[in-house]
N, CA, C and O of each residue as an XYZ file, in Angstrom:
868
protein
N       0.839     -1.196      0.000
C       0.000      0.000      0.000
C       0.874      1.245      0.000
O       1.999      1.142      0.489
N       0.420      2.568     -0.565
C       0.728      3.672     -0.711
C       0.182      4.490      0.280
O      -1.034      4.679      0.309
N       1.023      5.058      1.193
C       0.410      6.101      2.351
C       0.791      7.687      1.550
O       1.842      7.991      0.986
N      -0.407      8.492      1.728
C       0.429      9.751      1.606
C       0.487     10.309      2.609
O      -0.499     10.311      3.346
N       1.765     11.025      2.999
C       1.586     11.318      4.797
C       2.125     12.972      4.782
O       3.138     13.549      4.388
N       0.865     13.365      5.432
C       1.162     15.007      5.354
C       1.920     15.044      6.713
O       1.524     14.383      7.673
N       3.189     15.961      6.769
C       3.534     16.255      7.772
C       3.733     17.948      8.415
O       2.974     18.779      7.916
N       4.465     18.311      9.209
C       4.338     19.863      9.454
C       4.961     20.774      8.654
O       6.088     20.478      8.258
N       4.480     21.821      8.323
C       5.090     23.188      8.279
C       6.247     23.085      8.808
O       7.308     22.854      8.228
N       6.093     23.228      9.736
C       7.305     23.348     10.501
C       7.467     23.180     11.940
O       8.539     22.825     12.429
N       6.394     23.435     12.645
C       6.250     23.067     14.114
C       6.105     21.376     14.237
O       5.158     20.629     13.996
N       7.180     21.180     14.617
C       6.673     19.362     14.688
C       5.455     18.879     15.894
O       5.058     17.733     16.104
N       5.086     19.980     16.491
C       3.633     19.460     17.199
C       2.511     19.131     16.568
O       1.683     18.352     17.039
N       2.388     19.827     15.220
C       1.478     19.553     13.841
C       1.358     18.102     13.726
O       0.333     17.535     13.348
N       2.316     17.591     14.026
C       1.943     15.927     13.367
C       0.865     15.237     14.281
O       0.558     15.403     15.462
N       0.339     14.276     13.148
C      -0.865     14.001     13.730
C      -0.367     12.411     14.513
O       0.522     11.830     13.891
N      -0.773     11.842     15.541
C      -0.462     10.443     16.258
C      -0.760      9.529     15.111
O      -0.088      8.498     15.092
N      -1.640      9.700     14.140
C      -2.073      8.344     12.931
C      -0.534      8.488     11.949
O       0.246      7.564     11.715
N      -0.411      9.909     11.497
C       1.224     10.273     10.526
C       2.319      9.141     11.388
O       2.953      8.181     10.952
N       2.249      9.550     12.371
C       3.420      8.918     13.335
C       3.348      7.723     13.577
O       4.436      7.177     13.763
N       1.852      6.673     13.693
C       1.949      5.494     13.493
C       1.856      5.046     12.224
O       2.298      3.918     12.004
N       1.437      5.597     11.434
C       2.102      5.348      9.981
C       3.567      4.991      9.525
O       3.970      3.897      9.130
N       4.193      6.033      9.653
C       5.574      6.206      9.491
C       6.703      4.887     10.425
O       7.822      4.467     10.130
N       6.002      4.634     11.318
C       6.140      3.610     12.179
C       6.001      1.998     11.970
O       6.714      1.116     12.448
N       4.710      1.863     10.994
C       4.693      0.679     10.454
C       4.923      0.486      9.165
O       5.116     -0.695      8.879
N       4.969      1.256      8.269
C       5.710      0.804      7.252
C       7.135      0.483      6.448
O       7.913      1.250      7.015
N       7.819     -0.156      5.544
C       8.547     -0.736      5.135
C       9.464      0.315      4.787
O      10.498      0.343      5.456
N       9.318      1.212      3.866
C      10.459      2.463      3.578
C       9.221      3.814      3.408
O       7.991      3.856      3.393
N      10.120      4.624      3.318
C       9.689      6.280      3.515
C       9.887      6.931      2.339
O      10.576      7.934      2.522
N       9.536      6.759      1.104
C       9.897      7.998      0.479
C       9.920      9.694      0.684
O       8.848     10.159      1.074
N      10.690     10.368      0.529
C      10.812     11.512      0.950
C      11.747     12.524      0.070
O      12.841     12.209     -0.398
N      11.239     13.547     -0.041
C      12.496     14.876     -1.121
C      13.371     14.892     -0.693
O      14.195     15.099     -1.584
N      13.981     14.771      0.507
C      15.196     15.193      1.224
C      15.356     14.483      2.587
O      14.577     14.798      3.487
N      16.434     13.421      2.838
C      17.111     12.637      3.674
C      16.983     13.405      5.232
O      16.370     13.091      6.253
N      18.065     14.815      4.805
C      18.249     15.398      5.557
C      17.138     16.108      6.158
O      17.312     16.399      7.342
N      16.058     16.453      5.644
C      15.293     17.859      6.233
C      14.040     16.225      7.347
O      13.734     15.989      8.516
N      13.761     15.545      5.837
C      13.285     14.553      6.610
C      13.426     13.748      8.565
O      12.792     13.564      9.605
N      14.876     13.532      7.834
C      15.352     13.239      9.040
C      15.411     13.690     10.250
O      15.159     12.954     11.203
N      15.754     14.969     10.397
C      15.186     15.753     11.891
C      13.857     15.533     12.457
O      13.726     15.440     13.678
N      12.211     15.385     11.145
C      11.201     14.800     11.685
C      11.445     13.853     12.446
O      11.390     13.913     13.674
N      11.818     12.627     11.610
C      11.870     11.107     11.993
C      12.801     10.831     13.336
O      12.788      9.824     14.043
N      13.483     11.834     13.455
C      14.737     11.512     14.939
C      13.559     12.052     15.688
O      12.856     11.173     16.186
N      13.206     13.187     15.873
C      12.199     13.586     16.537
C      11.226     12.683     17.141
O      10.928     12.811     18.329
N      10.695     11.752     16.382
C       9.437     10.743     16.987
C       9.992      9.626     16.911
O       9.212      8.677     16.987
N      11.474      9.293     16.740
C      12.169      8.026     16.833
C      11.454      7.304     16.033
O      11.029      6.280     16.568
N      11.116      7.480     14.782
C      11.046      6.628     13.644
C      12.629      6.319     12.774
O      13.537      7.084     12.446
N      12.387      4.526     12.573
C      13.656      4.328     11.876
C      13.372      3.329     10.712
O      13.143      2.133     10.887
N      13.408      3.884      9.650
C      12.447      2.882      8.780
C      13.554      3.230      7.232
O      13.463      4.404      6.874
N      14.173      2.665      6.672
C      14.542      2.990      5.190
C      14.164      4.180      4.632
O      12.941      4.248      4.757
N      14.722      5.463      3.904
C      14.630      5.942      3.205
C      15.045      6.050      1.860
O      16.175      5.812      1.436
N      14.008      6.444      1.182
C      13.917      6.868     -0.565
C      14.067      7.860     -0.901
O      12.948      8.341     -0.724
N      14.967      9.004     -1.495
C      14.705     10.271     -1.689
C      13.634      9.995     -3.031
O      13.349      8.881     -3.469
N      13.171     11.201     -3.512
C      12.205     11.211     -4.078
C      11.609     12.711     -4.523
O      10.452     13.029     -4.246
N      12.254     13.336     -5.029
C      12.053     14.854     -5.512
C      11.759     15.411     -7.061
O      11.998     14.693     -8.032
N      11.347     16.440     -7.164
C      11.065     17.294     -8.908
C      12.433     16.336     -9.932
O      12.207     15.983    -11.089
N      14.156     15.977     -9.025
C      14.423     16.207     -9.894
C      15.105     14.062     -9.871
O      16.027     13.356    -10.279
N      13.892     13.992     -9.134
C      14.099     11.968     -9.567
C      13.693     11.289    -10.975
O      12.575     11.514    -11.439
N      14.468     10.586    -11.544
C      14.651      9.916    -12.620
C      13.754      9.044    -12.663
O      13.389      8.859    -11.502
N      12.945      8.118    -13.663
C      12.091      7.519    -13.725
C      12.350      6.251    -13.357
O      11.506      5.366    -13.215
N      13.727      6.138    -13.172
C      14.136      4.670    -12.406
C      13.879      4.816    -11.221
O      13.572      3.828    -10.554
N      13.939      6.134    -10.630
C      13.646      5.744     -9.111
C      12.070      5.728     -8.390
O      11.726      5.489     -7.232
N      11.436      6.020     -9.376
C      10.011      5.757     -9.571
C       9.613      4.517     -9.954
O       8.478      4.089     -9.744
N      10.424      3.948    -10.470
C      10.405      2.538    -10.887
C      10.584      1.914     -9.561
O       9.754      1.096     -9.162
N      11.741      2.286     -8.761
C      12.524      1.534     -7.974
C      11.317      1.683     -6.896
O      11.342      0.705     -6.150
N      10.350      2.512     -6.592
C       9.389      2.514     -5.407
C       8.114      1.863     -5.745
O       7.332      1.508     -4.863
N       7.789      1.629     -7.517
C       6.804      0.915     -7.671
C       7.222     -0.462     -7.535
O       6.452     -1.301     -7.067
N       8.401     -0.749     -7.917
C       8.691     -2.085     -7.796
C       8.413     -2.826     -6.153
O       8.234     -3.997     -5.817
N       8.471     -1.671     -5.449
C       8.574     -2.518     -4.036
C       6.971     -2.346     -3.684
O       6.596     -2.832     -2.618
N       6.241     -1.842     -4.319
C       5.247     -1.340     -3.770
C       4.653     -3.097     -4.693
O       4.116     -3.858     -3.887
N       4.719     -3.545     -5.866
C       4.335     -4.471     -6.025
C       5.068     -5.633     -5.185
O       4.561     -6.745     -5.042
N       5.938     -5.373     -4.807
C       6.303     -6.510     -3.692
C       5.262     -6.841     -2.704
O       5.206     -7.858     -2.012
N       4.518     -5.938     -2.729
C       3.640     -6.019     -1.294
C       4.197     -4.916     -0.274
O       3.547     -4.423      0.648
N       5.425     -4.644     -0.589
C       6.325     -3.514      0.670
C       5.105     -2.254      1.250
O       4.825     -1.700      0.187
N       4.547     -1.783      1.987
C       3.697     -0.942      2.484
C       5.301      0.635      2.135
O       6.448      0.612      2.581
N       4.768      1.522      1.398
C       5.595      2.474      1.145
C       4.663      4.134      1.890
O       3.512      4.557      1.781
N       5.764      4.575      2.531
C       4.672      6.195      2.800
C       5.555      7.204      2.232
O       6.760      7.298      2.467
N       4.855      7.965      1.452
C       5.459      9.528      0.769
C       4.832     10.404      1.725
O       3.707     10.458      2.222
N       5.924     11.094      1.841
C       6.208     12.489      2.603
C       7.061     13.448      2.106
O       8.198     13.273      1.667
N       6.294     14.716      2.226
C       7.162     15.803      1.329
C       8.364     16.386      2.900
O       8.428     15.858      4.009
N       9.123     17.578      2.385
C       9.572     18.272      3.359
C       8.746     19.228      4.206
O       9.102     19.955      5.134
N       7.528     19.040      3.640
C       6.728     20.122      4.706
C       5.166     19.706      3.888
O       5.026     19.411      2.701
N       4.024     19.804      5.031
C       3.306     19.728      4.550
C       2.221     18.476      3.753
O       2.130     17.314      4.148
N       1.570     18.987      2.723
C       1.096     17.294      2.110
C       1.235     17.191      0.844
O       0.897     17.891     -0.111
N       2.054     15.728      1.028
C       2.720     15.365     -0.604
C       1.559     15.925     -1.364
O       0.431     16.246     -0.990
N       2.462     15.972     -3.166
C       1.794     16.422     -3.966
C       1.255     17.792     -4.482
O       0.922     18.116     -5.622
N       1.266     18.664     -3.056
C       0.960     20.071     -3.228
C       2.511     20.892     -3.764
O       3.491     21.024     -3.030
N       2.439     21.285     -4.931
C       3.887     21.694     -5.310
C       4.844     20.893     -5.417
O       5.959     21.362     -5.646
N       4.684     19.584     -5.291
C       5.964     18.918     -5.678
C       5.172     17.537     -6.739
O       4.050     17.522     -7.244
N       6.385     16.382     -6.793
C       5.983     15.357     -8.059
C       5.275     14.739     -7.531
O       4.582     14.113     -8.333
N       4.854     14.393     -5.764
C       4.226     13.250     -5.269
C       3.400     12.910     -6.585
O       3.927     12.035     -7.272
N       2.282     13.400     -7.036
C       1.076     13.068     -7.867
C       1.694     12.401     -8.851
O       0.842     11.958     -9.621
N       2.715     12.142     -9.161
C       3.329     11.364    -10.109
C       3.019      9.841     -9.754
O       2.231      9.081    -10.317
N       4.102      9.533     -8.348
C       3.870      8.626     -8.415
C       2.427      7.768     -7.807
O       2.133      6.588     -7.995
N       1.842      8.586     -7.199
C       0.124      8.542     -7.006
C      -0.617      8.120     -8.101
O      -1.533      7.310     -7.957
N      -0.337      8.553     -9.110
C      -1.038      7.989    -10.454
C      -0.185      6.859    -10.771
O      -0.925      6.089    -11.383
N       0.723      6.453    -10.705
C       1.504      5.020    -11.070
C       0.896      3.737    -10.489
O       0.747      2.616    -10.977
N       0.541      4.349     -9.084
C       0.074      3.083     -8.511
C      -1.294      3.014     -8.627
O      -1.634      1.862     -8.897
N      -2.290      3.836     -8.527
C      -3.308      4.078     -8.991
C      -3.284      3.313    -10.446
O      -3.938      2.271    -10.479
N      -2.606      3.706    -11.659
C      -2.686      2.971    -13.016
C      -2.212      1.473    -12.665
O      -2.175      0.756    -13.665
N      -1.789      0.753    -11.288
C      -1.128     -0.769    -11.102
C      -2.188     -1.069     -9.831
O      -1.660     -1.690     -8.909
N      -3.449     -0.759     -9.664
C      -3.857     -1.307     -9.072
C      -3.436     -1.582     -7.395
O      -3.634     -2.591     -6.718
N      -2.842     -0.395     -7.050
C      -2.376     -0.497     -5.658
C      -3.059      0.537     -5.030
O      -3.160      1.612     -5.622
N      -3.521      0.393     -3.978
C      -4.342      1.066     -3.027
C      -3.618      2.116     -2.524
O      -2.554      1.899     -1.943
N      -4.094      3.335     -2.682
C      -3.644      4.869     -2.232
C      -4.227      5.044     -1.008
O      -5.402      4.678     -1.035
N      -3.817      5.522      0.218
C      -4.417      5.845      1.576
C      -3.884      7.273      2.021
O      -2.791      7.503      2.539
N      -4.878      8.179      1.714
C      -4.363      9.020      2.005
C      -4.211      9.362      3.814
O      -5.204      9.001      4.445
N      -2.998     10.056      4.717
C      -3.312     10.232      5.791
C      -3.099     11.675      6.231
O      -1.961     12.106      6.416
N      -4.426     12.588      6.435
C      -4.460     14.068      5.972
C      -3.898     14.755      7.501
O      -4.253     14.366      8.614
N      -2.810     16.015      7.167
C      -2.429     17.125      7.903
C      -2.810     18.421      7.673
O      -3.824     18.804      7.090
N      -1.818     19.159      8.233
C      -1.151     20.083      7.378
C      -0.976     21.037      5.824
O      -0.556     20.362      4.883
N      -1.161     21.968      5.637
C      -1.302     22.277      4.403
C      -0.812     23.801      4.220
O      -1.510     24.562      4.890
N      -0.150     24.222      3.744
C       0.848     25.715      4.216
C      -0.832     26.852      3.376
O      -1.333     27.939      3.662
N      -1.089     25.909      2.445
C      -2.209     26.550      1.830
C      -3.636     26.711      2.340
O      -4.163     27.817      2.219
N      -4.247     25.798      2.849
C      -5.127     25.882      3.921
C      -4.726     26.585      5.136
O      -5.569     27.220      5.770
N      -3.528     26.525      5.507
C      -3.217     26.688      7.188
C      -3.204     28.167      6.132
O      -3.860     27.793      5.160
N      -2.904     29.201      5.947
C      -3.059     30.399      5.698
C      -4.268     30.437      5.088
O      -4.944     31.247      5.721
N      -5.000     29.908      4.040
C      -6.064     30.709      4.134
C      -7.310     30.354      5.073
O      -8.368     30.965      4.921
N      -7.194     29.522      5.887
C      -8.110     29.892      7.293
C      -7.753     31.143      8.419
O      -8.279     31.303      9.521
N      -6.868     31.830      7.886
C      -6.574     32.821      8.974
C      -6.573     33.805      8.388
O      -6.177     34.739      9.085
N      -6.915     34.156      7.092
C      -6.864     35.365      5.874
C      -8.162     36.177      5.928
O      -8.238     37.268      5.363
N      -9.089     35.690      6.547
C     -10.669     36.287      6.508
C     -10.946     36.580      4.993
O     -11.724     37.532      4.935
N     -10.565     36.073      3.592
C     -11.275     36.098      2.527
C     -11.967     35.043      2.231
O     -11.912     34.118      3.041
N     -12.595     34.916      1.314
C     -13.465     34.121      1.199
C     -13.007     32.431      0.915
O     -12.177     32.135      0.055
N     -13.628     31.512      1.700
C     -12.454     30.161      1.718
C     -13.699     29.243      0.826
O     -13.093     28.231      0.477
N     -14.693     29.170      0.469
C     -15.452     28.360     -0.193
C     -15.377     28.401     -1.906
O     -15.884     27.555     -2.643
N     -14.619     29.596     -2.335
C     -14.309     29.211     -3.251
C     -12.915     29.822     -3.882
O     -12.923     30.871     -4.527
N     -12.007     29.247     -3.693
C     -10.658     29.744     -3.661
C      -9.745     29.224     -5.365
O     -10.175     28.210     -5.915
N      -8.736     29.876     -5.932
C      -8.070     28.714     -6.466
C      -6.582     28.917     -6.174
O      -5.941     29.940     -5.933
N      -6.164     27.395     -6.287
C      -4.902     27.664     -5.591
C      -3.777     27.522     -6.913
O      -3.936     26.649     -7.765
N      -2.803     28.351     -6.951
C      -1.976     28.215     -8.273
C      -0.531     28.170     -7.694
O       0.394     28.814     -8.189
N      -0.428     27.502     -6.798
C       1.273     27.306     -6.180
C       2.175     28.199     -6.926
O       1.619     29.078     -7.584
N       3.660     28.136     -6.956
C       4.620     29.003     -7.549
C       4.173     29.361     -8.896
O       4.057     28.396     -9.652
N       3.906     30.457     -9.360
C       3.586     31.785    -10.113
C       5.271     31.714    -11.377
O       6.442     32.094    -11.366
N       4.411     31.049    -12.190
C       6.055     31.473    -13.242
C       6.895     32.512    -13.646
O       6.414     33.588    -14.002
N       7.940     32.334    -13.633
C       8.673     33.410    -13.526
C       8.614     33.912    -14.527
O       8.099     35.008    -14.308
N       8.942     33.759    -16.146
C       8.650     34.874    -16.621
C       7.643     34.158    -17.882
O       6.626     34.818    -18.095
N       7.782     33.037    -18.644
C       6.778     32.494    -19.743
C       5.731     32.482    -18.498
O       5.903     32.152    -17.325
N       4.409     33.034    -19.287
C       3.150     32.939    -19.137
C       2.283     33.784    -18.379
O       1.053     33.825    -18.349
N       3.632     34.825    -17.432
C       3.105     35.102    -16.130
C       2.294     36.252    -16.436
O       1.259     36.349    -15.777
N       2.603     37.393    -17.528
C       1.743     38.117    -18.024
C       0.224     37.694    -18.298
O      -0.817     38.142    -17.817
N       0.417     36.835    -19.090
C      -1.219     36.340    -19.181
C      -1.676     35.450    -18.156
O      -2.898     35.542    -18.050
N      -1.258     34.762    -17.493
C      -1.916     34.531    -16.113
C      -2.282     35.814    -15.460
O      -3.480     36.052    -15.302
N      -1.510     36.551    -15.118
C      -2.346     37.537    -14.330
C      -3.478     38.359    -14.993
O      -4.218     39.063    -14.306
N      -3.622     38.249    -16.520
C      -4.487     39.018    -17.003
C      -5.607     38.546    -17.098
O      -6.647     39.202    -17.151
N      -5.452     36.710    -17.145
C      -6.767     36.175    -16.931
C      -7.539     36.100    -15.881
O      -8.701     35.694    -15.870
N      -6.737     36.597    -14.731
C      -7.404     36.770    -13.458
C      -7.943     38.084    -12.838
O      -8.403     38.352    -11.728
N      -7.673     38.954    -14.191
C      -8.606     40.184    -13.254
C      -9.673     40.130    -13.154
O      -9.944     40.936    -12.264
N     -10.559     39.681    -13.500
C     -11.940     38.918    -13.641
C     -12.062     38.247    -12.887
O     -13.151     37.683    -12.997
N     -11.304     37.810    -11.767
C     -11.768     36.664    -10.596
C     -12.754     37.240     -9.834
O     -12.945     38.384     -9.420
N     -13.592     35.745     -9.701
C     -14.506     35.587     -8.477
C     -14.163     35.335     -7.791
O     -15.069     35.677     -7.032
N     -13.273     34.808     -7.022
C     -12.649     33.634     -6.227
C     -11.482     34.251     -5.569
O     -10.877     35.195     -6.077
N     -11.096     33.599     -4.189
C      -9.761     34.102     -3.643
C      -8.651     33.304     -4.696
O      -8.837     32.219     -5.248
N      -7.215     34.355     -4.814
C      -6.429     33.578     -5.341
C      -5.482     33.138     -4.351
O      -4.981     34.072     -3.725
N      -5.023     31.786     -3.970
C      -3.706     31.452     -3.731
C      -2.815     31.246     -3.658
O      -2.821     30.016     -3.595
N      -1.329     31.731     -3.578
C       0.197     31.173     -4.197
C       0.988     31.598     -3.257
O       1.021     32.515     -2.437
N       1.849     30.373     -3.695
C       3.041     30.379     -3.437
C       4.293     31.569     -3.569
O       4.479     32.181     -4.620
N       4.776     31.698     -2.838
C       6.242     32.753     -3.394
C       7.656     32.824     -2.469
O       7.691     32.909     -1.242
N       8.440     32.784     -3.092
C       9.896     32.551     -2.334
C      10.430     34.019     -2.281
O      10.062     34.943     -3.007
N      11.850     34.087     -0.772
C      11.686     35.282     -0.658
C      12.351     36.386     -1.928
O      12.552     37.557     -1.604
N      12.624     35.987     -3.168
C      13.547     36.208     -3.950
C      12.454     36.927     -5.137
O      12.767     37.769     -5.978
N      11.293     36.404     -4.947
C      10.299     37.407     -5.609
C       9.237     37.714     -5.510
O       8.390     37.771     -6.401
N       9.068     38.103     -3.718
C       7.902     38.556     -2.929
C       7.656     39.937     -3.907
O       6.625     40.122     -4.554
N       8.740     40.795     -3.875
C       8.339     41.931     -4.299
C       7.845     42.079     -5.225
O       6.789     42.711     -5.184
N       8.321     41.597     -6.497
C       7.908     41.663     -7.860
C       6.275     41.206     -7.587
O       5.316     41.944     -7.814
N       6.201     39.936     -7.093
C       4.781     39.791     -7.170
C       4.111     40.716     -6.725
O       3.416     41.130     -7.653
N       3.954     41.197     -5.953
C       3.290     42.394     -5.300
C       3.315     43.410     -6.047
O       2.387     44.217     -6.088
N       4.396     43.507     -6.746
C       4.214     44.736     -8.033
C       3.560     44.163     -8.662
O       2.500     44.764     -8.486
N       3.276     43.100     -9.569
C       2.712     42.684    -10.182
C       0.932     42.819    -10.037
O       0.104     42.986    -10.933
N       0.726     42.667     -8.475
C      -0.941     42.568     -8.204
C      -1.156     43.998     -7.870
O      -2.347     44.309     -7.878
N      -0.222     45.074     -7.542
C      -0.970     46.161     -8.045
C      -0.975     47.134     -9.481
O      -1.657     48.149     -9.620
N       0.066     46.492    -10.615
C      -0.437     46.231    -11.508
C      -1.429     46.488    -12.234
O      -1.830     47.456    -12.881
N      -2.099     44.404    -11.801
C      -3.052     43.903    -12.310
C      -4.394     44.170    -11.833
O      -5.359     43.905    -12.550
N      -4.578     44.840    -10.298
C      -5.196     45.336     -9.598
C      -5.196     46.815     -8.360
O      -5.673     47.252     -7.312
N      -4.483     47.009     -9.219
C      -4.673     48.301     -8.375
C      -3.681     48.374     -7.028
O      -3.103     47.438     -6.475
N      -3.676     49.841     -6.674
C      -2.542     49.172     -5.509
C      -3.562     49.188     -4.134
O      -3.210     48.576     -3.127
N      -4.667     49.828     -4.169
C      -5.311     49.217     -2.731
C      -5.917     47.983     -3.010
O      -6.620     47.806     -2.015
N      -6.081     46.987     -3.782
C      -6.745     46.298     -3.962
C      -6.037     45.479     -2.245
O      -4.956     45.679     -1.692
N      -7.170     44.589     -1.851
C      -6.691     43.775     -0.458
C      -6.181     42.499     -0.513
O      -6.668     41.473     -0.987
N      -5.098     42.712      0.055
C      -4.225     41.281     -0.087
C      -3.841     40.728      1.415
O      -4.052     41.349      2.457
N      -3.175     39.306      1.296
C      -3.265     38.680      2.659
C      -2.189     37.969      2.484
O      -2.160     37.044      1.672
N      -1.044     38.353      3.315
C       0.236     37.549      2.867
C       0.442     36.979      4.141
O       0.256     37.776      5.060
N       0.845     35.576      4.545
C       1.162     34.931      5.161
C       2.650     34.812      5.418
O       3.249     35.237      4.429
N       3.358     34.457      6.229
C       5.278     34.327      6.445
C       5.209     33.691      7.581
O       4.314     33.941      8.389
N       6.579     32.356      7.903
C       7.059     31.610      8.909
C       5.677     30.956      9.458
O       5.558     30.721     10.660
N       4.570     30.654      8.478
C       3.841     29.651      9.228
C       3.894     28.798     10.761
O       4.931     28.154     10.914
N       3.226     28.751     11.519
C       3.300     27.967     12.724
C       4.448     27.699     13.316
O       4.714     26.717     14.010
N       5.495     29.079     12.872
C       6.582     29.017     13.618
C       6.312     30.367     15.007
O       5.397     31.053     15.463
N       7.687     30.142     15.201
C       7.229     30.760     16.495
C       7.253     32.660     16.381
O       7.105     33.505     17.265
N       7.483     32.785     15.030
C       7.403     34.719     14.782
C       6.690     34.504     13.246
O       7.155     35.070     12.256
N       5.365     33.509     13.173
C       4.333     33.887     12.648
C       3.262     35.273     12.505
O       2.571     35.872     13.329
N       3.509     35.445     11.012
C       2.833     36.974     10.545
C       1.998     36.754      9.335
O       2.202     36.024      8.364
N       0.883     37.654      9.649
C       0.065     37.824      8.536
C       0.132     39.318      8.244
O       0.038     40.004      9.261
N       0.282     40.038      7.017
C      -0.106     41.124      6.594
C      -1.211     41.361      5.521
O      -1.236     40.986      4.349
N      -2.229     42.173      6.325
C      -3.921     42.117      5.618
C      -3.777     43.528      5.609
O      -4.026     44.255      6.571
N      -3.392     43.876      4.559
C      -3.481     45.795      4.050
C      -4.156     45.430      2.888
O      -4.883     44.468      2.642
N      -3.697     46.583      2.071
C      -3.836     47.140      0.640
C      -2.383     47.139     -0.252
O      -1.413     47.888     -0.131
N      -2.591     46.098     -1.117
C      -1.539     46.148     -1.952
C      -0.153     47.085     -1.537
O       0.940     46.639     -1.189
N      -0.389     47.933     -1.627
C       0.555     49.023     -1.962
C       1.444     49.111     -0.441
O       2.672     49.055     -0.392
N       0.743     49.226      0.495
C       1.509     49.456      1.791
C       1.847     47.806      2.367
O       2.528     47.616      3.374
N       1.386     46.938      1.733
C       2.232     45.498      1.939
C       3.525     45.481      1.644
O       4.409     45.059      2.388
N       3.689     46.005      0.396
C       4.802     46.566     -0.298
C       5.924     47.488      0.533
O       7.155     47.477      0.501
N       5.350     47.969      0.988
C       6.084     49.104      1.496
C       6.610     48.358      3.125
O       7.496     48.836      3.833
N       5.934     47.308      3.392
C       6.323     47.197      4.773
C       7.513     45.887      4.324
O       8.581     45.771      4.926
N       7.137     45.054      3.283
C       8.491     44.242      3.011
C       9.308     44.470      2.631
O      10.230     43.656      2.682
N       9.561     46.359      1.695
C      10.705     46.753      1.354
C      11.691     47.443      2.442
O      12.841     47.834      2.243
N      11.031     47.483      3.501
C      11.370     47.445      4.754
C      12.287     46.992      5.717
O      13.213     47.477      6.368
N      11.536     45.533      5.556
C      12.062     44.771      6.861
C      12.853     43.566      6.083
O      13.107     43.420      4.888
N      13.168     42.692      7.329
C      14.159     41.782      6.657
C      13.285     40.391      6.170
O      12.652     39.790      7.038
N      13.273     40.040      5.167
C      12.010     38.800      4.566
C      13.223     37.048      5.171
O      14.452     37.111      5.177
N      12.728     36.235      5.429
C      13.345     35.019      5.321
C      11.984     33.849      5.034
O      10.808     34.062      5.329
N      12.395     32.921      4.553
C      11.367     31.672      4.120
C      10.618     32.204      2.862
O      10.890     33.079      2.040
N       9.316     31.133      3.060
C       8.554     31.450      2.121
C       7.013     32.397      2.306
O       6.371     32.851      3.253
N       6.919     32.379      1.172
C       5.599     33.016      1.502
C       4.332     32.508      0.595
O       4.416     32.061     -0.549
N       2.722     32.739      1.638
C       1.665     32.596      0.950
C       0.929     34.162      0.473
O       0.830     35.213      1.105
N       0.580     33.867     -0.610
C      -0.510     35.767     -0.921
C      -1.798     35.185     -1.719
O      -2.054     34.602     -2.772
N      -2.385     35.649     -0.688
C      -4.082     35.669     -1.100
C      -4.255     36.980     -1.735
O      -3.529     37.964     -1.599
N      -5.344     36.857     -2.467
C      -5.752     38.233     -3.132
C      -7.257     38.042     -3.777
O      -7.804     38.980     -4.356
């Protein structure tokens, strides 16, 4: 069987007791990164085989996790934060086993995208979420198809082009238009900034940015 196992942001109190007996009974761990992984797993004294497993794994090593997964081997994917699949290849191999007849179980956490927009006060029933925002093919007409939104938008952004985006949405919208930027999730100097375009701007050209970031709009 295929577990998908959401784990934390970043506060390792996030994990849920089912993640942890998961991770506990199965055969190997796929995971993006050994290392980032690993501080989880020392943490709850899990010791189980690892698989790396990232954007930039070869189709042999997708091979190499279906193969065990037809062994019968019980396999759990876990990203470095969060729940596989959101922004990374998990869904790759989710559809592999899915197309071989192996049972997917999902086991739900965490979500950097949910966990910010439940604390954004815009509208959460009908949202869309568009993870990292391309850098430069397409990004013009993505944003142009969205001035017309009904819907909250969601994304992703690293600290290397908070700003631009933000130029970008007042832009495409104006600079009071209202935005909701999230930073350091469920860490311990967690911030939300709920202004107007323009003075969001002004407070990150400011101060000092580290991690990532979410922006609703």
């Amino acid at each position: 069987m295929l577990y998908i196992v959401a784990t934390p942001i970043w506060n390792l109190e996030d994990m849920t007791f089912r993640a942890v007996r998961t991770l506990k009974e199965v055969d190997y761990i796929a995971c993006e990164d050994t290392r980032t992984s690993g501080v989880l797993l020392k943490h709850y004294d899990i010791k189980k085989p690892l698989i790396s497993y990232h954007s930039f794994s070869t189709e042999l090593k997708l091979d190499k996790i279906m193969d065990l997964l037809k062994d019968w081997k019980d396999v759990a994917l876990i990203s470095d934060a969060g729940t596989p699949g959101i922004s990374d290849p998990g869904y790759m191999l989710v559809r592999e086993a899915i197309k071989n007849d192996i049972q997917v179980s999902p086991i739900p956490g965490v979500s950097a995208c949910i966990t910010a927009l439940s604390a954004s006060g815009l509208q959460m029933n009908h949202f869309l979420y568009l993870g990292f925002l391309p850098v430069k093919k397409w990004r013009q007409t993505l944003f142009t198809s969205l001035q017309n939104k009904e819907q909250t938008v969601v994304i992703y952004e690293s600290v290397h082009r908070i700003l631009r985006t933000i130029e970008d949405i007042i832009k495409y919208f104006w600079e009071n238009h209202y935005i909701v930027v999230g930073r350091e999730l469920t860490k311990k100097f967690e911030e939300f900034k709920r202004w107007e375009a323009s003075e969001v701007l002004e407070h990150f050209k400011k101060n000092t940015m580290k991690w990532e970031f979410v922006v609703m709009f």
